[in-house]
Residue, then its C-alpha position, 0 to 999 in steps of 0.5 A: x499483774x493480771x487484768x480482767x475487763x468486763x462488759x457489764x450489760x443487762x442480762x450477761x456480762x463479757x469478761x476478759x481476762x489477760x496478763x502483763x504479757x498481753x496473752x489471752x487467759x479467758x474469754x467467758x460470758x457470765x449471767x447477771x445474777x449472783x451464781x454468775x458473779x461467783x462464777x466470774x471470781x472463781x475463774x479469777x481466782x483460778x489464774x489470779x492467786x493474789x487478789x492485789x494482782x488482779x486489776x479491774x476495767x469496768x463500769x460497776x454497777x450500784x452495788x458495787x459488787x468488785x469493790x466488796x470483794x477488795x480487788x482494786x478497780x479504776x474507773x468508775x466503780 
């Protein structure tokens, strides 16, 4: 299982993404634009193969932008 939490802000986001052992895989900034949310998956995609193994912590916003993607979120998203 991979996880990716994201510190969703304004202007830019903070993302971090780790695994099941707990071992750092990415620490990145994105824009709040779309060119930066397609950043954000394709750096996920480049660790996470399997969409279902990726698990999201975040606040989305109103457009909900993990959610049509269909990776899985808990919390408020």
């Amino acid at each position: 299982m991979y996880y990716v939490g994201i510190d969703w802000a304004e202007e830019n986001h903070q993302v971090f993404i780790t695994d099941d052992s707990a071992q750092r895989l990415g620490a990145f900034s994105i824009e709040n634009s779309r060119s930066g949310v397609e950043e954000l998956f394709e750096r996920i995609r480049y660790f996470v193969k399997d969409q279902k193994q990726a698990l999201f912590a975040l606040i989305d916003t109103k457009f909900q932008v993990i959610k049509k993607r269909r990776f899985r979120c808990y919390g408020a998203c």
